[in-house]
DOKENU-563928 format. One record per residue (C-alpha): residue number from 1; residue in one letter; x, y, z. Coordinates in nm, 2 decimals. Example, Ala and Ser with C-alpha at 12.3 -4.5 7.8 and 13.67 -1.06 7.14 Angstrom:
BEGIN
{dovex:1, zakol:A, xx:1.23, yy:-0.45, zz:0.78}
{dovex:2, zakol:S, xx:1.37, yy:-0.11, zz:0.71}
This chain:
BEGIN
{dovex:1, zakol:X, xx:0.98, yy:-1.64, zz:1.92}
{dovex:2, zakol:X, xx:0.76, yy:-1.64, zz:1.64}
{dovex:3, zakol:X, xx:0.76, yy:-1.66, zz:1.24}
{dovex:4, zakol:X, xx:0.57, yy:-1.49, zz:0.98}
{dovex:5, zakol:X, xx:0.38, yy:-1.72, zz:0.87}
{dovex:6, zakol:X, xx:0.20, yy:-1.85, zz:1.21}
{dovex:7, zakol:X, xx:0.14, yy:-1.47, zz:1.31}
{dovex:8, zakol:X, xx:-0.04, yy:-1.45, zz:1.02}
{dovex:9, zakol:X, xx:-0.21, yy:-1.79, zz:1.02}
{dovex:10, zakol:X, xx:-0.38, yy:-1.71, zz:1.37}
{dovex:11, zakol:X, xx:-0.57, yy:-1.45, zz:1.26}
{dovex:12, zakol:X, xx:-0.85, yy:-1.57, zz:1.04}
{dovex:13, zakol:X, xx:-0.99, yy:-1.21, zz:0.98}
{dovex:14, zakol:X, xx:-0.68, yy:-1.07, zz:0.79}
{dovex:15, zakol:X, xx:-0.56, yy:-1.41, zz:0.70}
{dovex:16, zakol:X, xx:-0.80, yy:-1.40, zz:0.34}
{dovex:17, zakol:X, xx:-0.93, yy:-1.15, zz:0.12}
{dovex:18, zakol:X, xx:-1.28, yy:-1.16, zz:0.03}
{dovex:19, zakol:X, xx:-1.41, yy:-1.42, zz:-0.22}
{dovex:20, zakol:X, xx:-1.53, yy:-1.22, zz:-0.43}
{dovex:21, zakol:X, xx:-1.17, yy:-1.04, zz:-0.48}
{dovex:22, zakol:X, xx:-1.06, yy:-1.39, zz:-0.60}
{dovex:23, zakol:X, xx:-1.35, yy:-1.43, zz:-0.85}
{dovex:24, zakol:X, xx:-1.27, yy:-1.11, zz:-1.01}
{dovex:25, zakol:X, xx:-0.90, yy:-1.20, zz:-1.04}
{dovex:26, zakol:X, xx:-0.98, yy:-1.52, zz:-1.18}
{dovex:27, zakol:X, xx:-1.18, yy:-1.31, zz:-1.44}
{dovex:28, zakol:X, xx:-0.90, yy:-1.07, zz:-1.48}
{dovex:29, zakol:X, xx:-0.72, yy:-1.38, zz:-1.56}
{dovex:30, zakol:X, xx:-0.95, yy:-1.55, zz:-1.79}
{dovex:31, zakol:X, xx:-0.90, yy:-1.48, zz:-2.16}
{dovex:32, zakol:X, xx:-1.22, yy:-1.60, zz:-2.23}
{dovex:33, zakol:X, xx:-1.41, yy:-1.37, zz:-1.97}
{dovex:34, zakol:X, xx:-1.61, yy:-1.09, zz:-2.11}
{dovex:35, zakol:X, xx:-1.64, yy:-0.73, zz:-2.02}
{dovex:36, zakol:X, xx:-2.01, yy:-0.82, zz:-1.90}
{dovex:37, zakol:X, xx:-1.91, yy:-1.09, zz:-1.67}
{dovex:38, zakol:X, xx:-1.66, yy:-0.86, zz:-1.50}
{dovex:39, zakol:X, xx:-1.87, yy:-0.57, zz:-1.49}
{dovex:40, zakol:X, xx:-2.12, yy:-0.82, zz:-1.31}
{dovex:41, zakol:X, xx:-1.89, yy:-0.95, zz:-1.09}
{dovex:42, zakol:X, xx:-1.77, yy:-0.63, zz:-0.92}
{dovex:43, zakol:X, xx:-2.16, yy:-0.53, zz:-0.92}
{dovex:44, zakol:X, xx:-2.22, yy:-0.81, zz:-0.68}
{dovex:45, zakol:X, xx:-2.04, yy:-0.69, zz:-0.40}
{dovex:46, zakol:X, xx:-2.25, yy:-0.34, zz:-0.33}
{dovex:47, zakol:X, xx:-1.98, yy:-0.21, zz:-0.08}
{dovex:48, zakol:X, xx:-1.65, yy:-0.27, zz:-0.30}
{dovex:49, zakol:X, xx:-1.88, yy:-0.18, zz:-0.64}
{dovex:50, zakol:X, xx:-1.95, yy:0.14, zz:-0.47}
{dovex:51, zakol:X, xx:-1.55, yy:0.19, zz:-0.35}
{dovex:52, zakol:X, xx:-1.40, yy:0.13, zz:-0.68}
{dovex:53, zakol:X, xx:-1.62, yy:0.36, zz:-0.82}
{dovex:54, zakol:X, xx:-1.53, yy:0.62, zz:-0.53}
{dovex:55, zakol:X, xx:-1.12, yy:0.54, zz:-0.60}
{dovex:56, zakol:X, xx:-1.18, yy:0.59, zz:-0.97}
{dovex:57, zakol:X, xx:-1.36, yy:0.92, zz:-0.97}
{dovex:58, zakol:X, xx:-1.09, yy:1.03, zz:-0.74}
{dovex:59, zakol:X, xx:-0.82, yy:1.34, zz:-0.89}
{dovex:60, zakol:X, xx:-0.59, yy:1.06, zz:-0.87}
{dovex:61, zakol:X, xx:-0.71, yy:0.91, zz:-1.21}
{dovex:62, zakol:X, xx:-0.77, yy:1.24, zz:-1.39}
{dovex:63, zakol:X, xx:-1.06, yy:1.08, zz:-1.57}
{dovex:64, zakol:X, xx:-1.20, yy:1.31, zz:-1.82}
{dovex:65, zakol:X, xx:-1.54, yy:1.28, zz:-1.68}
{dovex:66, zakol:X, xx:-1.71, yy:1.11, zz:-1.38}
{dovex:67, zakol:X, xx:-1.81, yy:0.81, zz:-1.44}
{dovex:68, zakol:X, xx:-2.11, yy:0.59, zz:-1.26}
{dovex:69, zakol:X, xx:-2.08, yy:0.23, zz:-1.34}
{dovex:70, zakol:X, xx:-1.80, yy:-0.03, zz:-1.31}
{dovex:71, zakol:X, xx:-1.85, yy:-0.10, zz:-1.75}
{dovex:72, zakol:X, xx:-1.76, yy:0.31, zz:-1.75}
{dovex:73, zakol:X, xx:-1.44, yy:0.31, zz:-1.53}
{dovex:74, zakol:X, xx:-1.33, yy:-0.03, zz:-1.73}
{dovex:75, zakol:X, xx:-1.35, yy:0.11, zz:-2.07}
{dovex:76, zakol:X, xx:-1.15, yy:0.45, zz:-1.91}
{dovex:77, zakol:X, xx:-0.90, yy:0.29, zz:-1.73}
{dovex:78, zakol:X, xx:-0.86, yy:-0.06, zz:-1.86}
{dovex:79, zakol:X, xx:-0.82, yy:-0.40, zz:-1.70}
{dovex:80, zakol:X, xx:-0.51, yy:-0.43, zz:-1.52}
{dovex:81, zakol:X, xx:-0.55, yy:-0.08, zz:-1.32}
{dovex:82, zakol:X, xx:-0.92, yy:-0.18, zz:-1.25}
{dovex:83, zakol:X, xx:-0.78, yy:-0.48, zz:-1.10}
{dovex:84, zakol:X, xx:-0.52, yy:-0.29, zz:-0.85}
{dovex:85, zakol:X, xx:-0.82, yy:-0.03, zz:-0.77}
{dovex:86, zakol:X, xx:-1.02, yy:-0.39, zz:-0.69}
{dovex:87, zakol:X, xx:-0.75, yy:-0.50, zz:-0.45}
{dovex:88, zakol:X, xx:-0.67, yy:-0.16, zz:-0.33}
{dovex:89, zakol:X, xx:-1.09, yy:-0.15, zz:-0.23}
{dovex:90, zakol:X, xx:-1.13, yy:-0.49, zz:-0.13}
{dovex:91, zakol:X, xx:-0.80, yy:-0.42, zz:0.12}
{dovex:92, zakol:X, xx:-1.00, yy:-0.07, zz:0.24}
{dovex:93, zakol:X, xx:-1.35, yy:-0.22, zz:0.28}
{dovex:94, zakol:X, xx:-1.23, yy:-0.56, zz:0.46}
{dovex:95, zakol:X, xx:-0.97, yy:-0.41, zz:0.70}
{dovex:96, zakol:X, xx:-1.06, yy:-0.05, zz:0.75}
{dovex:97, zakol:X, xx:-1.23, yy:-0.06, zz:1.09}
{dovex:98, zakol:X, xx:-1.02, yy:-0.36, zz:1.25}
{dovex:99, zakol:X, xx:-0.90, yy:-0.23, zz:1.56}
{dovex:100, zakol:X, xx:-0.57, yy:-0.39, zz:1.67}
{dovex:101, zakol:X, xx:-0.48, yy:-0.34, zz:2.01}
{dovex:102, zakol:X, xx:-0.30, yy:-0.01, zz:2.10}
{dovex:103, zakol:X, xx:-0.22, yy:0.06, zz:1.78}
{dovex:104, zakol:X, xx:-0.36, yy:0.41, zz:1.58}
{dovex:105, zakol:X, xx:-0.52, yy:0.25, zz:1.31}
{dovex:106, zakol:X, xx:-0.56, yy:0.66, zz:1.18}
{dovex:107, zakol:X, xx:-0.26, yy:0.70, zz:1.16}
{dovex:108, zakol:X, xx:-0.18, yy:0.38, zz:1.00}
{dovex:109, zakol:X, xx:-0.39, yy:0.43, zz:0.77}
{dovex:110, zakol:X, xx:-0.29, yy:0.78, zz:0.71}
{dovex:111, zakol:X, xx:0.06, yy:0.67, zz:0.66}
{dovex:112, zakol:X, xx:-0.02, yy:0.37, zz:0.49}
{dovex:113, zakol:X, xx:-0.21, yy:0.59, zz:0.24}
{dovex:114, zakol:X, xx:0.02, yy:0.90, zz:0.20}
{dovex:115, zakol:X, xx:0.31, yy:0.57, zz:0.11}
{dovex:116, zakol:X, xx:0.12, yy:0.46, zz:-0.13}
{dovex:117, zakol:X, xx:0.07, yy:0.80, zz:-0.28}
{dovex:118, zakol:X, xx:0.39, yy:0.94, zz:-0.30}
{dovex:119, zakol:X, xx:0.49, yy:0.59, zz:-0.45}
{dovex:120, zakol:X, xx:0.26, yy:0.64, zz:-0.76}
{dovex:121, zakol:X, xx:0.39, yy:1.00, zz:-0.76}
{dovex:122, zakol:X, xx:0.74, yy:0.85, zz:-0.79}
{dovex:123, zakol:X, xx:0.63, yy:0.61, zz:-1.01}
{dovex:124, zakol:X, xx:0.46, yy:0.84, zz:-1.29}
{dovex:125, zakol:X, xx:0.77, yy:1.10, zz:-1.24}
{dovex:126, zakol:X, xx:1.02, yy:0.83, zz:-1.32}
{dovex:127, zakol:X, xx:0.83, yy:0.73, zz:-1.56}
{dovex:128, zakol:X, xx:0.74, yy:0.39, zz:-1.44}
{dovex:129, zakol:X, xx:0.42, yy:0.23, zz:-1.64}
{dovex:130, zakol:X, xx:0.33, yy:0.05, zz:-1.36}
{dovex:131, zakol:X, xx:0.22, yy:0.33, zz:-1.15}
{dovex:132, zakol:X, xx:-0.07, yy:0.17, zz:-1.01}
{dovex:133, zakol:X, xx:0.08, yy:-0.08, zz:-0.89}
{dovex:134, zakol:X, xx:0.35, yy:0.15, zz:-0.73}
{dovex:135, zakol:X, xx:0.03, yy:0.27, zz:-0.49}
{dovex:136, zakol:X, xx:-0.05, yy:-0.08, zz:-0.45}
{dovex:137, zakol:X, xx:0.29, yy:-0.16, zz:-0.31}
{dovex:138, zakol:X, xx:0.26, yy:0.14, zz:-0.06}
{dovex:139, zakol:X, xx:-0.06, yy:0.09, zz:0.05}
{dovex:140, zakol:X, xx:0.05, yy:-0.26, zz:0.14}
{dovex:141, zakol:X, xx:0.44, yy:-0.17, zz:0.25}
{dovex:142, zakol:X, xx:0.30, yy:-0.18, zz:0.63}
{dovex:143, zakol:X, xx:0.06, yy:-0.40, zz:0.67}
{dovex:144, zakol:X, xx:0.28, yy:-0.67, zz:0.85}
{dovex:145, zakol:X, xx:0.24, yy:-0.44, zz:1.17}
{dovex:146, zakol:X, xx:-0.12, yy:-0.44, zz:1.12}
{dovex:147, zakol:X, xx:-0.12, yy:-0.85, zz:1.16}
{dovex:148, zakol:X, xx:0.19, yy:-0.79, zz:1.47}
{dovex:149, zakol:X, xx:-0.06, yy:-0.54, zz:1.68}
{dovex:150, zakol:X, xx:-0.35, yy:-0.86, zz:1.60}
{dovex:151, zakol:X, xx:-0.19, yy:-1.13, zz:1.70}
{dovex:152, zakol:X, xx:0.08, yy:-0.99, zz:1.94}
{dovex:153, zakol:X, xx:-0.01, yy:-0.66, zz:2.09}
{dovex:154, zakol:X, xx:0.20, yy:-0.65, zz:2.43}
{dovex:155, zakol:X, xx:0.52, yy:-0.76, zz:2.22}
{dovex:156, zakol:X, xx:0.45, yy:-0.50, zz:1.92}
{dovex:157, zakol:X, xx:0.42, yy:-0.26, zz:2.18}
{dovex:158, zakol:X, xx:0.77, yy:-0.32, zz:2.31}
{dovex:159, zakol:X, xx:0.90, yy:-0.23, zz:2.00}
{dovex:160, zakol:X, xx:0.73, yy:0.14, zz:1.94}
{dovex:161, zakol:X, xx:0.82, yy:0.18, zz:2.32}
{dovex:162, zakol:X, xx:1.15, yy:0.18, zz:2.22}
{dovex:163, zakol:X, xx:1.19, yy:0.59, zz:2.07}
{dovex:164, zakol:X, xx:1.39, yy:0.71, zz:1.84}
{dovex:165, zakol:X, xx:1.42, yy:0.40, zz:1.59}
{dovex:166, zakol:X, xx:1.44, yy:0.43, zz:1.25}
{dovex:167, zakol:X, xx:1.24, yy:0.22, zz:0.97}
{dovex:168, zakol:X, xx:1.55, yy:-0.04, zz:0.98}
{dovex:169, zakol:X, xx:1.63, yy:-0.01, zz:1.39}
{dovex:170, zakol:X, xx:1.21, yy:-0.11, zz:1.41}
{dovex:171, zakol:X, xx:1.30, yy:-0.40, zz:1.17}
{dovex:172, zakol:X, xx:1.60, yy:-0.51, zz:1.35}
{dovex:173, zakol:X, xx:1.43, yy:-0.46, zz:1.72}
{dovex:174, zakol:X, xx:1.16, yy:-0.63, zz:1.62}
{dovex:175, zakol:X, xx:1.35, yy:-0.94, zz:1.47}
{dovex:176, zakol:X, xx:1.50, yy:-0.95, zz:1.81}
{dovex:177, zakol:X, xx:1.20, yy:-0.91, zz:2.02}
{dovex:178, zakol:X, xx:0.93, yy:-1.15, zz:1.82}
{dovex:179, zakol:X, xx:1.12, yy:-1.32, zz:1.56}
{dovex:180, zakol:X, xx:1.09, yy:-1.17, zz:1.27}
{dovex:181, zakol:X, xx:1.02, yy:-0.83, zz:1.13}
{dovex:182, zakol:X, xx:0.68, yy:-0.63, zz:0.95}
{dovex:183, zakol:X, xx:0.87, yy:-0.69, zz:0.62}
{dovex:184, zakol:X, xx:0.86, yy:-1.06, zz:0.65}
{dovex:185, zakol:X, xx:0.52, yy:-1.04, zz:0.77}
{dovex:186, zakol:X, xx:0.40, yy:-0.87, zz:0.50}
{dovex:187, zakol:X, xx:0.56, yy:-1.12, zz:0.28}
{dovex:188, zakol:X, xx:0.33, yy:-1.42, zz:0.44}
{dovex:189, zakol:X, xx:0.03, yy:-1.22, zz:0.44}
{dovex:190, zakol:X, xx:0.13, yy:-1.17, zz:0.04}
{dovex:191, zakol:X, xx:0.13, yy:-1.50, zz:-0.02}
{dovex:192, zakol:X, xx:-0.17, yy:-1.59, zz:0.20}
{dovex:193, zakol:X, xx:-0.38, yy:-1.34, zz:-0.03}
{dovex:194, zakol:X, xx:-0.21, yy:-1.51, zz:-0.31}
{dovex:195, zakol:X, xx:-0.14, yy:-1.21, zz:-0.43}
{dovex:196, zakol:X, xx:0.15, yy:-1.23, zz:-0.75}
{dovex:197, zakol:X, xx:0.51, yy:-1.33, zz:-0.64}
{dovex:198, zakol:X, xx:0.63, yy:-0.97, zz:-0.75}
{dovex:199, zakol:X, xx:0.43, yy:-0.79, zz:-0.49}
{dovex:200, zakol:X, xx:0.60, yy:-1.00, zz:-0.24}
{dovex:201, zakol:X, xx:0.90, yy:-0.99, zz:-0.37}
{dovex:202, zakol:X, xx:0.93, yy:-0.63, zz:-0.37}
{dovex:203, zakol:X, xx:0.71, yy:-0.59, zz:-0.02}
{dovex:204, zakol:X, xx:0.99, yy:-0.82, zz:0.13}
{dovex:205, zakol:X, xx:1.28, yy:-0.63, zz:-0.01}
{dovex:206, zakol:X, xx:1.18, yy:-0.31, zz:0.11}
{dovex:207, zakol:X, xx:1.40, yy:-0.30, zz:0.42}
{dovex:208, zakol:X, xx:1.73, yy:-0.43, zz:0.14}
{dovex:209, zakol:X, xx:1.60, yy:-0.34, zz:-0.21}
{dovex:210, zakol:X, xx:1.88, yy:-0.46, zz:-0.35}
{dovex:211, zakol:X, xx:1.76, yy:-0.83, zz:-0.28}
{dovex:212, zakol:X, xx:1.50, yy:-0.77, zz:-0.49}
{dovex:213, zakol:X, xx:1.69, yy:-0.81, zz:-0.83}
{dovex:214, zakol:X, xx:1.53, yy:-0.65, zz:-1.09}
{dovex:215, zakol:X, xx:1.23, yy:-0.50, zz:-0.88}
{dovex:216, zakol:X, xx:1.50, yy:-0.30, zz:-0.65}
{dovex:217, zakol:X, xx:1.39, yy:0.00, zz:-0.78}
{dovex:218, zakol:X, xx:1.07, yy:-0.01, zz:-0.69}
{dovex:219, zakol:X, xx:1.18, yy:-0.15, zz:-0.36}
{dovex:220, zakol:X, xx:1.38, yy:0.13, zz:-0.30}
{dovex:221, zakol:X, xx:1.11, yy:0.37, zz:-0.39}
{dovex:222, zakol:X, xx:0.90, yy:0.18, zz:-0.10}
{dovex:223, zakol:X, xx:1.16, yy:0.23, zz:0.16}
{dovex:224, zakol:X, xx:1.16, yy:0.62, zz:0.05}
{dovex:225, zakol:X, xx:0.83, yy:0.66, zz:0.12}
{dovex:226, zakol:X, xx:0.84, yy:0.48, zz:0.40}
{dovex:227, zakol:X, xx:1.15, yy:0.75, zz:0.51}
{dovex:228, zakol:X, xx:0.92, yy:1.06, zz:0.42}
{dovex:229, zakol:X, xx:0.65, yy:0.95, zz:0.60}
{dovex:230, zakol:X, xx:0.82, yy:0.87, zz:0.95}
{dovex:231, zakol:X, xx:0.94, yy:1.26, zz:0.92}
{dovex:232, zakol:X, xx:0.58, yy:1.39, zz:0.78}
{dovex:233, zakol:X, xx:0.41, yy:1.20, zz:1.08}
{dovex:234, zakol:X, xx:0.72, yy:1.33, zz:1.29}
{dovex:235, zakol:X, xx:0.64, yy:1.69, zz:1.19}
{dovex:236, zakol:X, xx:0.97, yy:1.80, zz:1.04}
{dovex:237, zakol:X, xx:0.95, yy:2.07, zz:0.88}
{dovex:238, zakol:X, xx:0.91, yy:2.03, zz:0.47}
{dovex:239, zakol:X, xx:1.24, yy:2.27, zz:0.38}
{dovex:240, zakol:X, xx:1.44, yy:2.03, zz:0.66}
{dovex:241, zakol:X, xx:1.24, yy:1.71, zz:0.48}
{dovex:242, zakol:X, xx:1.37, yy:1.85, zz:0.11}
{dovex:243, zakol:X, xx:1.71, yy:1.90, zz:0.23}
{dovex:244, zakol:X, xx:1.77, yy:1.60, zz:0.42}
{dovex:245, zakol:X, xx:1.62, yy:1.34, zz:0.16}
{dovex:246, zakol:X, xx:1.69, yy:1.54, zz:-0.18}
{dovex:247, zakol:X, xx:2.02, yy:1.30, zz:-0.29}
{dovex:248, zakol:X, xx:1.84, yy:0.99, zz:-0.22}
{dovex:249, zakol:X, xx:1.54, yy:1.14, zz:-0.47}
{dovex:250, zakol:X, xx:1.79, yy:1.26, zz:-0.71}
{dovex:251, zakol:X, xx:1.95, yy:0.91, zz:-0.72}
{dovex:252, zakol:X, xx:1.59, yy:0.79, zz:-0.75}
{dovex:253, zakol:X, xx:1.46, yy:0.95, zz:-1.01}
{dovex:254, zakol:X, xx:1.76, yy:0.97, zz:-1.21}
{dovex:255, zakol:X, xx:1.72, yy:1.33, zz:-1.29}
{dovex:256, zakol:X, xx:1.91, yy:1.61, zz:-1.07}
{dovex:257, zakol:X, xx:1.62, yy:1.89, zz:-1.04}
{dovex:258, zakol:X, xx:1.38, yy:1.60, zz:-0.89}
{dovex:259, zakol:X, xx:1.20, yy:1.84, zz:-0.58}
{dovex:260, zakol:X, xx:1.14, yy:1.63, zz:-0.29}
{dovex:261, zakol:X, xx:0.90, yy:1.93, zz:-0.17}
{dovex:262, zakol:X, xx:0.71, yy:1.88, zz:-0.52}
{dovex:263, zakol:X, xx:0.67, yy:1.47, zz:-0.45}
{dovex:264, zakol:X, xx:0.58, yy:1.58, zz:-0.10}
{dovex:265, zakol:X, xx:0.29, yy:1.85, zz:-0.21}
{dovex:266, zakol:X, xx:0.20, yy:1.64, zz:-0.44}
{dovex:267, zakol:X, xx:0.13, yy:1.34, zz:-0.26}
{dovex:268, zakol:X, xx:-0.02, yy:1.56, zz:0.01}
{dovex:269, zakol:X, xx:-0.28, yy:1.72, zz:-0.18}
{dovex:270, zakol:X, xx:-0.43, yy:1.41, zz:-0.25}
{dovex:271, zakol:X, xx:-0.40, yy:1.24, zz:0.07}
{dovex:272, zakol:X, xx:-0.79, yy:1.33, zz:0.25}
{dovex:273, zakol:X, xx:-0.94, yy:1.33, zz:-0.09}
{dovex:274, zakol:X, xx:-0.76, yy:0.93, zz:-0.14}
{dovex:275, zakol:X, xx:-0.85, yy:0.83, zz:0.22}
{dovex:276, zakol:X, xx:-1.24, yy:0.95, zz:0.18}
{dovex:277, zakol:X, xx:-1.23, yy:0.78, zz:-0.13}
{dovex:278, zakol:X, xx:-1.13, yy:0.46, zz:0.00}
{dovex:279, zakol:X, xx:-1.40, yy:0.49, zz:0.35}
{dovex:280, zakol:X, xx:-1.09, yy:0.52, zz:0.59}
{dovex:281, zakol:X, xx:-1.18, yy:0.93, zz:0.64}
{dovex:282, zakol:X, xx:-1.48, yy:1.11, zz:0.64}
């Protein structure tokens, strides 16, 4: 049986982010960094300069007008949803061709991406501020299984074999099985990026939101997500998909003409432009 934390610890490629993601944190950080030094700092890493710059000229931003250097998309967007874009990048450019045993890294990816969507559609029609950071939590909501098919391909594979499973019989088969569960995982790998406490928090709660205290919302708006895409990748059909999720959506979003097909299209409609974006589609 195994825990998080040494799954994660035996695999140096996904154990880190880049350095250069932590220099620009620790500018983020830094009250006493300027614009200029930022700016500079992105600029020296040609790949994930080039990415943000992709992510924030995507429809998803709605900028008023394209813009070509990082010093542009700072001044339109501001600091703290340049910094998610920067993680969000640095997560696509480092990890986007690892191949991890059987699994199908398109459609984790896909997934992973259409999560992350229709939580920053959630987000911005509950009226959540932090909508970037929504799309951060989705993209991220999965990637324990990414670090189980590294480090332990035959056993993650006797989990999928096991049809049928919902998001929480996975969890529970796989707590059986290895030892612990994608949600814990993901919490390790959180803390090995040193990424902030909430992330984990929330990315560990996802399975239980209600463990997650204050964050249970968003929490529970990651386990949605993660709902809707196991039926989207199973193909049910989107007037079944409305029908069947439209309480827990209602309940959501606090509001009692929330559309499930609306949060679905909308999410959707973005999803090849988001994964081209972020050089996991071409």
């Amino acid at each position: 049986m195994y825990r998080a934390q040494e799954l994660v610890a035996s695999l140096d490629k996904l154990a880190s982010l880049p350095s250069v993601y932590y220099r620009i944190r620790d500018k983020l950080d830094d009250p006493d960094a300027t614009i200029a030094e930022l700016t500079q700092e992105i600029a020296s890493d040609p790949a994930l300069s080039t990415a943000v710059l992709r992510v924030a000229n995507s429809a998803m931003y709605g900028l008023p007008r394209r813009v070509d250097s990082i010093g542009q998309a700072l001044n339109l967007i501001g600091l703290r949803t340049l910094g998610d874009i920067v993680l969000t990048s640095s997560i696509a450019t480092t990890f986007g061709g690892i191949h991890a045993g059987t699994m199908d890294m398109l459609r984790f990816w896909r997934s992973s991406v259409r999560c992350a969507l229709l939580c920053r559609v959630m987000a911005e029609q509950r009226g959540d501020v932090l909508a970037e950071r929504m799309f951060l939590l989705g993209l991220l909501s999965d990637m324990g299984h990414l670090v189980m098919y590294q480090a332990i391909p035959d056993l993650s594979d006797l989990v999928l074999s096991t049809g049928g499973l919902s998001l929480e019989q996975r969890a529970a088969r796989e707590r059986e099985v290895i030892g612990c569960d994608f949600a814990e995982v993901g919490v390790a790998l959180a803390h090995s990026w040193r990424l902030p406490v909430s992330l984990g928090v929330t990315l560990g709660a996802q399975l239980q939101p209600e463990q997650a205290g204050d964050l249970a919302p968003q929490a529970a708006c990651i386990r949605f997500a993660r709902h809707l895409d196991d039926d989207i990748e199973s193909d049910v059909a989107l007037d079944d998909l409305a029908q069947k999720h439209v309480a827990t959506w209602r309940a959501l979003s606090g509001a009692e003409d929330a559309s499930v097909s609306a949060l679905v299209t909308a999410a959707e409609a973005s999803l090849l432009e988001m994964l081209v974006a972020m050089g996991l589609a071409h």
